[in-house]
C-alpha positions as CSV (number, residue, x, y, z in Angstrom):
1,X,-9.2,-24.2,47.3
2,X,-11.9,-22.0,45.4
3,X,-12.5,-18.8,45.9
4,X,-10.8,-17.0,48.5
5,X,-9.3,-13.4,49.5
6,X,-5.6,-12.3,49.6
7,X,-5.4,-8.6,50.9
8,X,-8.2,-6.3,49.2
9,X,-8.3,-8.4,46.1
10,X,-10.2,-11.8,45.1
11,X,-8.5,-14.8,43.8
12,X,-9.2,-18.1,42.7
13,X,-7.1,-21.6,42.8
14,X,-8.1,-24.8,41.4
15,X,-6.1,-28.0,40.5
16,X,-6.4,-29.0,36.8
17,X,-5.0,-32.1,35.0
18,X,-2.4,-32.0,38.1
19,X,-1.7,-28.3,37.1
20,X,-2.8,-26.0,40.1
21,X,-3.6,-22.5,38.6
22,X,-4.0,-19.4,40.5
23,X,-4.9,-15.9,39.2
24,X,-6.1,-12.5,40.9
25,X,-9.8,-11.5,39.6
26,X,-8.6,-8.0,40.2
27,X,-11.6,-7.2,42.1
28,X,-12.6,-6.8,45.9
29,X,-16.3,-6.9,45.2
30,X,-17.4,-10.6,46.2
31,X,-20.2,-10.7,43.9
32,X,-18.3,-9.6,40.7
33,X,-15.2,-12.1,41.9
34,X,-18.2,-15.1,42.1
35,X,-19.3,-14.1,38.2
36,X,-15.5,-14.1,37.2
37,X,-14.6,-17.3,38.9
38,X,-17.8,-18.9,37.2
39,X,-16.7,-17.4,33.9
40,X,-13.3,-18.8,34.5
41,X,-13.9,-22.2,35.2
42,X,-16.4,-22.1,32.2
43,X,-13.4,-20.9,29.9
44,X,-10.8,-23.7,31.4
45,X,-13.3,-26.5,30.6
46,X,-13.7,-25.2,26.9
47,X,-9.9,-24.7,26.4
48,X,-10.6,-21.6,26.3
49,X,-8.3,-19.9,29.2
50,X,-5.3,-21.7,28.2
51,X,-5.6,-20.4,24.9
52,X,-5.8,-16.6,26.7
53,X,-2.9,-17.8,29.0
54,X,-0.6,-18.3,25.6
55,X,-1.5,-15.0,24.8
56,X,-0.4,-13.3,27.6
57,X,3.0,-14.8,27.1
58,X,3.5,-13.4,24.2
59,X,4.0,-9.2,23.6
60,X,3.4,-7.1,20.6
61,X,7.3,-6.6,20.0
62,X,7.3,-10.4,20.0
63,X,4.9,-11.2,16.9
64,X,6.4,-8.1,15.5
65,X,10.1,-9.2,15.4
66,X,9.3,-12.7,14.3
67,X,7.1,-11.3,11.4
68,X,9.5,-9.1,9.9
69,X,12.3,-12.0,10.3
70,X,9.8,-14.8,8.7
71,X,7.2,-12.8,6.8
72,X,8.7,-9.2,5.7
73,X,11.9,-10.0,4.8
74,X,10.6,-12.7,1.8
75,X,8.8,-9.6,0.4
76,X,9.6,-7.0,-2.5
77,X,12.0,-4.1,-1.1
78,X,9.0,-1.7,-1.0
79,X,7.3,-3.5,0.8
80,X,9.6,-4.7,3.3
81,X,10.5,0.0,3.9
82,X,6.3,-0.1,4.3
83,X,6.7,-2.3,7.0
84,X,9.1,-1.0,8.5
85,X,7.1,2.3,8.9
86,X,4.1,0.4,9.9
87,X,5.9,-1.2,12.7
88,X,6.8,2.3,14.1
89,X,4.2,3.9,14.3
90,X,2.2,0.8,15.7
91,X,5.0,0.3,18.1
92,X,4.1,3.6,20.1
93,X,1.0,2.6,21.0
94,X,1.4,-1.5,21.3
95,X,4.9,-1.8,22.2
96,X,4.5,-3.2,25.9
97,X,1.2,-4.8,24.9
98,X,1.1,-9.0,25.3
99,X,-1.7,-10.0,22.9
100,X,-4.0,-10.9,24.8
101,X,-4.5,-7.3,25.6
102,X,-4.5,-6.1,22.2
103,X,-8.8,-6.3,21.5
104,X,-10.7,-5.0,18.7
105,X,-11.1,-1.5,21.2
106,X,-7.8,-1.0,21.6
107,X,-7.1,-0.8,18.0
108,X,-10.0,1.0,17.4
109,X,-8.2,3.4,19.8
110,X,-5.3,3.3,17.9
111,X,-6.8,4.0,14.9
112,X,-8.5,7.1,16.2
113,X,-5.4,8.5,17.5
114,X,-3.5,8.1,14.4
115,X,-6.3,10.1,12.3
116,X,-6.6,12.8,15.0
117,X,-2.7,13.4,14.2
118,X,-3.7,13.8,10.7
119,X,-2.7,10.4,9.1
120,X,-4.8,9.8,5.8
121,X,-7.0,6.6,5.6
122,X,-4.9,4.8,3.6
123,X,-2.0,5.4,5.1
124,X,-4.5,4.1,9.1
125,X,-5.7,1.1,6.6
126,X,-2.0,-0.2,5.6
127,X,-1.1,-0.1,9.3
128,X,-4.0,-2.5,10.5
129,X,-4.0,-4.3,7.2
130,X,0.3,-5.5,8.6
131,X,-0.9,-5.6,12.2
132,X,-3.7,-8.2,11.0
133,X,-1.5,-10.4,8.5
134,X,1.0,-10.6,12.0
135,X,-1.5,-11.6,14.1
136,X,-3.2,-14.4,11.1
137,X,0.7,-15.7,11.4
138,X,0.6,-15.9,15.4
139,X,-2.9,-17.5,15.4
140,X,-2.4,-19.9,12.3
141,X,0.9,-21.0,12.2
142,X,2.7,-20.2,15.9
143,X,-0.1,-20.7,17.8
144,X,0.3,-18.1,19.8
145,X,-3.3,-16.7,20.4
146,X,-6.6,-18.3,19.4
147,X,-8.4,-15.0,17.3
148,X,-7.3,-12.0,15.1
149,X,-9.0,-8.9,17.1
150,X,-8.2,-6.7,13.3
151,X,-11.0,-8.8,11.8
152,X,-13.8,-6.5,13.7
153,X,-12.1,-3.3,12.5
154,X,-13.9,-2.0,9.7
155,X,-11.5,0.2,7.1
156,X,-11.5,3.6,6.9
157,X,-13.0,5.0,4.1
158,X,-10.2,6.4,1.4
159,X,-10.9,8.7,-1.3
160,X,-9.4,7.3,-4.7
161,X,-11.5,9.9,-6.6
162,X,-7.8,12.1,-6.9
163,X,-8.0,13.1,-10.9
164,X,-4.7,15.9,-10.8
165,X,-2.8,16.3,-13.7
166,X,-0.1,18.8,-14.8
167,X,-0.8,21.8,-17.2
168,X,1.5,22.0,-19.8
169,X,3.1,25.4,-17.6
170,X,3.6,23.5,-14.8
171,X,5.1,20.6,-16.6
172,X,7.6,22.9,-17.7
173,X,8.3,24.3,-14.4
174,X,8.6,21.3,-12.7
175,X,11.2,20.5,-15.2
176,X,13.2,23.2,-14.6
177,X,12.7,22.6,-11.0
178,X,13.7,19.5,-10.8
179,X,17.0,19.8,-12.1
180,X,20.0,18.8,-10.1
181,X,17.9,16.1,-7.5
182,X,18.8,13.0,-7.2
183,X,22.2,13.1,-8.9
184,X,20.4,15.2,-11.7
185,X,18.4,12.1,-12.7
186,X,14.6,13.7,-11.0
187,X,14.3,15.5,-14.6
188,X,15.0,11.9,-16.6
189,X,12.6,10.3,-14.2
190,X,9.8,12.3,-14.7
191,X,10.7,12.3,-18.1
192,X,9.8,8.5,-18.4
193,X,6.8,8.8,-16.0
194,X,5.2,10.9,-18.0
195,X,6.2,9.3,-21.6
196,X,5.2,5.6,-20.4
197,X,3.4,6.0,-17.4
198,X,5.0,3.6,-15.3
199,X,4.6,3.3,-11.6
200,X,7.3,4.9,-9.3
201,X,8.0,1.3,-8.3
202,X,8.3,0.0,-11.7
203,X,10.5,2.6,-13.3
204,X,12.8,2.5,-10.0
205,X,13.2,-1.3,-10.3
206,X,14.0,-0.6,-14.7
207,X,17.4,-2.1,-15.5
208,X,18.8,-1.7,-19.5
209,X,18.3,-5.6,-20.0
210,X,14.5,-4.7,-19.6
211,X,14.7,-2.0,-22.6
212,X,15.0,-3.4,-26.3
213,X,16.3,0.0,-28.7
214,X,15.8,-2.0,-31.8
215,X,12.3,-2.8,-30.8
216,X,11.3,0.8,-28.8
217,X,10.2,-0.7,-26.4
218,X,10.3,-1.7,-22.7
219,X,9.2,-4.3,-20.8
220,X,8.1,-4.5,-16.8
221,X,8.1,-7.7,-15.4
222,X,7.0,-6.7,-11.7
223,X,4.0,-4.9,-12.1
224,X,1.2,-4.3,-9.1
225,X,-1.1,-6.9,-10.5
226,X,2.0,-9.7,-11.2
227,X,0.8,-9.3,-14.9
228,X,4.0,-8.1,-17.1
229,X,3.5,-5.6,-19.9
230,X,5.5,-4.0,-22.8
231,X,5.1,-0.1,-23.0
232,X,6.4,1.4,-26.7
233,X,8.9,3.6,-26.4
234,X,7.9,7.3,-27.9
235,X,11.4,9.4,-29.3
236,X,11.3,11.4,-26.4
237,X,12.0,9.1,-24.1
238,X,14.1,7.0,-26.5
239,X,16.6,9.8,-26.9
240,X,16.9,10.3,-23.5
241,X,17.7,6.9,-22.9
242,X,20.3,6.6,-25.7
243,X,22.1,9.4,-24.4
244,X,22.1,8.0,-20.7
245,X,22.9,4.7,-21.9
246,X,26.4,5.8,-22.5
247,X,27.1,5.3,-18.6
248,X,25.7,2.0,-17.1
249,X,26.5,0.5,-14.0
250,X,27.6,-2.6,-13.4
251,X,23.9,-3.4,-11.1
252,X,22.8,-2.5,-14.5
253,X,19.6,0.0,-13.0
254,X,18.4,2.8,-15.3
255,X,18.0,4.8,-12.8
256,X,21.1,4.1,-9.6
257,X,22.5,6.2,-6.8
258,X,26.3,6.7,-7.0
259,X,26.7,3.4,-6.3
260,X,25.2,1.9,-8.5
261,X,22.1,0.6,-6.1
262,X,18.5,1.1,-6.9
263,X,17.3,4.4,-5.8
264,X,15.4,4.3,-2.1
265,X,11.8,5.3,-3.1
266,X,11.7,7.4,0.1
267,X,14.4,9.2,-1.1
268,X,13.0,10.0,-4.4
269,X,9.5,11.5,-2.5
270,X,12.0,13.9,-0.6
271,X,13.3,15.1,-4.0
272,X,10.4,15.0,-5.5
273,X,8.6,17.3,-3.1
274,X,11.9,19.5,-2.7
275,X,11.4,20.1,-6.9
276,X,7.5,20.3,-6.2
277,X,8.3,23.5,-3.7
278,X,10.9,24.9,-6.0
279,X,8.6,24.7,-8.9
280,X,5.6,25.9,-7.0
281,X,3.1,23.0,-8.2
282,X,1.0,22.3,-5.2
283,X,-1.2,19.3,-4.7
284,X,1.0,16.9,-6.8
285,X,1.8,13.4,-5.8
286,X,4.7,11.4,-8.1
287,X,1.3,9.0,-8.6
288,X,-0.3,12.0,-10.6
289,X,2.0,11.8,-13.5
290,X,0.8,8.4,-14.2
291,X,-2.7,9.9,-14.2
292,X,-1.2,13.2,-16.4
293,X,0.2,10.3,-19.2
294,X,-3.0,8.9,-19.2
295,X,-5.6,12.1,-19.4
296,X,-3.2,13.4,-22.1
297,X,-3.9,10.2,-24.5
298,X,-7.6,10.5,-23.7
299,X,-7.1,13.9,-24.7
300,X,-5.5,13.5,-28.2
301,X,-8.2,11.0,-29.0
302,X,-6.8,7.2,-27.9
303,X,-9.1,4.7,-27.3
304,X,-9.7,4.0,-23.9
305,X,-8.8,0.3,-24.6
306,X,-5.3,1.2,-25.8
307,X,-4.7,3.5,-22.5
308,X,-5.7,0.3,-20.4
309,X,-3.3,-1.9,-22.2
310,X,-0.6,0.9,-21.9
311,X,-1.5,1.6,-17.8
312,X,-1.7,-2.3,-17.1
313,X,-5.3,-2.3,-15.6
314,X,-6.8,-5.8,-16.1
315,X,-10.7,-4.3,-16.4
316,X,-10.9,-1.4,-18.7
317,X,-13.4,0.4,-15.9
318,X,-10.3,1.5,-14.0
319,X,-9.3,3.4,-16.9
320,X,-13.2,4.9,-17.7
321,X,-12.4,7.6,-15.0
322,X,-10.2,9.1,-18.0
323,X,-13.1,9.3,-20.5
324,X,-14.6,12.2,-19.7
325,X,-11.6,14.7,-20.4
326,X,-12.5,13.7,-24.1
327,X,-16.0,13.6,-24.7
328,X,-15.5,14.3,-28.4
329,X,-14.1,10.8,-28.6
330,X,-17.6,9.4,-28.5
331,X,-18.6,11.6,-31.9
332,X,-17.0,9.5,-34.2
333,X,-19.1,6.6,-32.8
334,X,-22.8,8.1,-33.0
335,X,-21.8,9.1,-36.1
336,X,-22.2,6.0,-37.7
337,X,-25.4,5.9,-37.2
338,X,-25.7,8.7,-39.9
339,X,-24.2,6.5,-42.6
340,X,-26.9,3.8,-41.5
341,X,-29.7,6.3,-41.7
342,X,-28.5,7.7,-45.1
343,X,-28.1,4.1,-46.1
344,X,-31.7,3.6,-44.9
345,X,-33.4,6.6,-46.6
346,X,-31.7,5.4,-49.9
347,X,-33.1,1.9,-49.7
348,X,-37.1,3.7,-49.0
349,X,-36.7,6.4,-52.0
């Protein structure tokens, strides 16, 4: 049948493989309806339009729901909350969107709107990154579309330049501010973060079978780079442990709500900032007393290659953005060189 007009608008029908397909162009200009038609039988030949057609059966809320239920849920706890967040705040703007419809411009769209509401790059960045592993599932493995529209979206650009660290007076106020939160277990945790300088995720998922006493020393087996580690215990934290160690629970977490569950990492921001306020430290992220553990080594004088070991970072230029709160550090290097000249000037006299 062709081309032909129904009301205002152009459509087209042809029979294919004994399928007959029909489809508005959405248009009632005959000239732009000729160019679609010739674009569509173009596609159909290629296998192209079919491929568009399984796209269109298939919504955001779709992908989504099948993602969390195969993908998500075979992920760490974090990760799976992360998720979780992702998918609402993608879901306002997607939510009645088949994929077909989602294109590189309208997540460029989406990403716009969610920085003009103030969102921080990373936090755009993680978003797209969950929308494109959804979308590599439902092209790869469910065949659901033929092309993920998140590989043409450049990342934002994040600033991973934040050096903050606590002064010794606001160490001591967040201490005192801290008390009571979280079952009054904020002040042990910050304790160990700033004694071992563990990650939030790390020191949440601690249970006592992970800490030898006789050795002083713990050991994290899910670290952010899958590589485990063994952090010294110093007598600080040591005695704080000993003295908690006197009620476990049967989960067998350091650190456990009432009952006995691993602490919700959301729930230890919320405390965290609640302390933050009380204390008046400003500008302080639970991350920053990882980075406070490690300027304070560089401080005292440890070599850079001991603070890497100690922080977990495979290459040692993740921890040089320490060395330059110790300068001093470097003396005892160019110093050498003095003994080599004196040994020099002996040999000539």
């Amino acid at each position: 049948m062709g081309l032909y007009r129904r009301g205002k608008t152009y459509w087209f029908s042809i029979q294919y493989k004994g399928k007959r397909i029909q489809e508005s162009l959405t248009t009632d200009n005959k000239r732009l309806a000729d160019k679609l038609h010739a674009k569509v039988l173009t596609d159909i030949i290629e296998g192209r339009y079919f491929e568009r057609e399984e796209a269109k059966k298939h919504t955001f809320e779709d992908m989504m729901n099948r993602f969390m239920q195969e993908y998500a849920v075979k992920r760490e706890p974090s990760t799976q909350e992360r998720y979780i967040s992702c998918h609402k705040n993608l879901s306002r703007y997607f939510h009645d969107m088949t994929l077909a419809g989602i294109t590189p411009k309208t997540i460029s769209a989406y990403v716009h709107l969610r920085r003009s509401e103030g969102s921080a790059a990373a936090t755009v960045n993680r978003e797209i990154a969950m929308l494109s592993k959804a979308f590599n599932l439902a092209m790869k493995q469910w065949e659901w579309c033929n092309s993920n529209p998140c590989s043409r979206i450049s990342k934002e650009p994040e600033n991973n330049t934040i050096d903050r660290w606590l002064t010794s007076d606001e160490e001591q106020r967040l201490l005192e501010g801290s008390r009571g939160y979280i079952n009054g277990q904020l002040t042990e945790i910050i304790i160990f973060a700033l004694n071992t300088g563990m990650r939030q995720g790390e020191i949440l998922n601690l249970k006592w079978q992970d800490i030898d006493f006789s050795r002083r020393i713990v050991s994290v087996k899910k670290t952010k780079n899958k590589d485990p580690k063994v952090i010294p215990l110093n007598q600080s934290v040591l005695t704080m442990l000993l003295k908690k160690r006197k009620v476990v629970t049967i989960t067998g977490y350091v650190f456990a709500t009432q009952q006995g569950s691993m602490i919700n990492r959301w729930n230890l921001k919320r405390e965290f900032k609640n302390a933050l306020r009380k204390a008046q430290v400003s500008s302080f992220r639970f991350h920053d007393l990882r980075h406070t553990f490690a300027t304070r080594l560089v401080q005292s004088g440890a070599e850079l290659y001991s603070v890497a070991k100690l922080l977990g970072h495979r290459d040692i230029s993740t921890t040089q953005r320490y060395a330059h709160h110790y300068p001093e550090s470097l003396r005892s290097s160019v110093e050498i060189l003095d003994k080599c000249y004196k040994s020099a000037t002996i040999g000539m006299s």
